[in-house]
N, C-alpha and C positions, 0 to 999 in steps of 0.2 A: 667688328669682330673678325679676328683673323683665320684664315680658311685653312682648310686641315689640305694639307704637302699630301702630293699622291707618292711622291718616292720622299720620304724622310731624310733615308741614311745615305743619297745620295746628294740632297739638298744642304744636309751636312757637313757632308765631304767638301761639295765647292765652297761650302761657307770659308772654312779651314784653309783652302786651297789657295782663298782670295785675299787672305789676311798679308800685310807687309811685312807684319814680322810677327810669325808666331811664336818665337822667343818671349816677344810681350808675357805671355802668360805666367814666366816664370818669376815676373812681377809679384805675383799676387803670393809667393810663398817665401820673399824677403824676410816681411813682418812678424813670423809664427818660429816662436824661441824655440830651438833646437830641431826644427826639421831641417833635412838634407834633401836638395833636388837635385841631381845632375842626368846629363845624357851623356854619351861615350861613344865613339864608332867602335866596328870591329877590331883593332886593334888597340881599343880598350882610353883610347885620346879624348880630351874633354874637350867634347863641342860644346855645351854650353852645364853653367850651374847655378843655384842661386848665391845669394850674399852670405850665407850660414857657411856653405861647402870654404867660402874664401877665407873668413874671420877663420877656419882651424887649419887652413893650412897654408897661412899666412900671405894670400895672394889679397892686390887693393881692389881688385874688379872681378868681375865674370869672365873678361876678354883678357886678361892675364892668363887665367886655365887654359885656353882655346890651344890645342894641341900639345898640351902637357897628359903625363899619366903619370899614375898614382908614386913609379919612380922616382918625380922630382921631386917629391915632396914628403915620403913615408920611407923608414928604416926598409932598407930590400927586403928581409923578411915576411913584412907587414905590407909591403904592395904588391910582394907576390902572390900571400892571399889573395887579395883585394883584386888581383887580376884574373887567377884562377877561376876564381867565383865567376866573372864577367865570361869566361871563354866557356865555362860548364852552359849558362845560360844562353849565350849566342850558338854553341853546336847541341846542345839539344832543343831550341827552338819553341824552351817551354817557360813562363814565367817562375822564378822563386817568390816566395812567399815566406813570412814570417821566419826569416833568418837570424840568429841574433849575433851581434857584433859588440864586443866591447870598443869603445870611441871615448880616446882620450878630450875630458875636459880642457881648458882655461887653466885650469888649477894642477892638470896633470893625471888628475883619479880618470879612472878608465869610468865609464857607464854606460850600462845595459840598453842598447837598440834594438829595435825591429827592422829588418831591413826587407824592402819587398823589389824585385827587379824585373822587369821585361823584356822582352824583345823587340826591337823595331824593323819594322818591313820597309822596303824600296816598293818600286810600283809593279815588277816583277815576281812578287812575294819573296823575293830574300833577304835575309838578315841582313842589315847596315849598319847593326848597334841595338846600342840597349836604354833605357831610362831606367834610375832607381831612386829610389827616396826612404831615408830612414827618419824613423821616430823614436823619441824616448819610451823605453820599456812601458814605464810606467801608467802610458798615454791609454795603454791597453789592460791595464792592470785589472779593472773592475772584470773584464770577459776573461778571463785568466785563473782557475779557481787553482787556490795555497797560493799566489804567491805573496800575499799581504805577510806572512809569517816569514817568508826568506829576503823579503824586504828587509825584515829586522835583522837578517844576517848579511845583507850588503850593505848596510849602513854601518855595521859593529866592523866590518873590512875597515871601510874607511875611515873608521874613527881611530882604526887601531894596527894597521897596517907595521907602523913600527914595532909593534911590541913581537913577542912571542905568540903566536895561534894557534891551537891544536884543532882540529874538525869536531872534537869531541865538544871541545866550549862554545865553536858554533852553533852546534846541535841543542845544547841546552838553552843556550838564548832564543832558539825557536819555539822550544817544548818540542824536538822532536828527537828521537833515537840516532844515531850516526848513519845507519843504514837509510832509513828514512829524508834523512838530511843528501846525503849521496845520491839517494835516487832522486827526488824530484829536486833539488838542483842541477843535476844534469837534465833531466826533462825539459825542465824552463827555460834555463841558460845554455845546453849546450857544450858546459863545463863543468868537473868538477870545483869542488869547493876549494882543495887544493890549490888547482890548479889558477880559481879564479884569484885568491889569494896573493899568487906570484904575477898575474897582470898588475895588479894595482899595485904590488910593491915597484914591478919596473915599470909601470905607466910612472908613479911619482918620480923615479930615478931619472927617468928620462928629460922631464921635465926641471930636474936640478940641474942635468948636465946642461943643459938649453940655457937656464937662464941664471945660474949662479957658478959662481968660481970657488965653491967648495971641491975637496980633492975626492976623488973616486974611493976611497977608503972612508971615507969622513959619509959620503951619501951611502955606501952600502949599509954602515951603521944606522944613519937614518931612515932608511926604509926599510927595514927589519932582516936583513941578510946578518947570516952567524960573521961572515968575514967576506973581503973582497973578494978571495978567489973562488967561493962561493958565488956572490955576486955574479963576476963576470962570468961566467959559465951561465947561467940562467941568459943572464943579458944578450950575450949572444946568440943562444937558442931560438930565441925569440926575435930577434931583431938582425940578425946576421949582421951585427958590427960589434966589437968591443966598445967599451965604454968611451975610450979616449975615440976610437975613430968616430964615434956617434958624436960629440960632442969637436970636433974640429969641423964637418958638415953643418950641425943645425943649430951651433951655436950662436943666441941670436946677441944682437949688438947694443 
């Protein structure tokens, strides 16, 4: 029988301490479809992350990240956030919690995360960096009360992102009033309905520019913009590139 430790969290500590590569651990979150692990120092650089973080932003390894940030690989817009975020939590010194982020798929549809972050301490107690890890929304759904009902309104996004959408046909495919709809989807998501409505048209958009050689007028159509110079106005708002510049960058081969 093994004897009970008079210091626990210091027997711990050296356990940790003693390890050759506590990297190892970030093994064991390879295997689990759609989580995100990574670590980041203070200026926001990827020391390490798992094999999920690599498949979406196109790196073959973990040690390809290793001193890239989210600029190498994300429209400026989109890493600025993603940066910001990182530098809120490293100068107030406090962990985020249940953040949500829309995270372009495979396919290009953007999908609702949780995103939770920390801080990590030097031996000094100062900040060095951060760790975060997101999960898919959904993962949390059951401890989440209404969202099973706006579920069926970001599913009807996706299925229909091209057509015409008004917030009001939203709301009826919930059973819920437009106000209604307005308030607890910003609750949960963070977002308007609106608004989430024009990620997922330009999450798709982006995704066309990436991997097909349709003309920028031909994908505004197809992801439900009235016309391109609609379009790009959106597109860049959100992405701080125009559609051609976004597409001479991530265009993949």
């Amino acid at each position: 029988m093994a004897r009970i430790l008079d210091k626990p969290h210091e027997w711990a500590q050296q356990f940790f301490a003693g390890l050759a590569r506590p990297d190892e651990l970030f093994d064991l979150f390879d295997p689990l479809p759609g989580i995100y692990l990574y670590v980041k120092d203070v200026e926001s650089r990827f020391v390490r992350a798992n094999q999920v973080v690599c498949d979406v932003v196109g790196a073959v390894s973990p040690s390809d990240l290793v001193g890239r940030t989210d600029f190498d690989y994300f429209p400026p817009a989109i890493a600025a956030q993603y940066v910001a975020e990182d530098r809120r939590v490293i100068a107030a010194d406090r962990p985020l919690t249940n953040q949500v982020w829309l995270v372009p798929g495979n396919d290009g549809i953007p999908h609702l995360y949780l995103c939770n972050k920390i801080p990590l301490h030097g031996k000094k107690g100062e900040v060095v960096g951060i760790a975060g890890v997101k999960r898919p929304y959904e993962h949390s759904a059951g401890l989440l009360e209404g969202y099973s009902r706006l579920l069926k309104v970001v599913a009807f996004v996706t299925d229909h992102y091209a057509e015409s959408i008004e917030v009001a046909d939203l709301a009826a495919h919930a059973g819920l009033s437009v106000s209604q709809l307005q308030r607890e989807f910003s609750k949960h998501f963070g977002i308007t309905p609106t608004n989430y409505i024009r990620e997922v048209r330009i999450g798709m958009a982006r995704h066309l520019l990436e991997t097909s050689d349709m003309l920028a007028s031909q994908i505004a159509l197809t992801c439900g913009f009235y016309d391109q110079s609609h379009f790009n106005h959106h597109f860049k708002t959100l992405t701080g590139l125009t559609p051609r510049e976004y597409r001479q960058r991530f265009r993949t081969s």
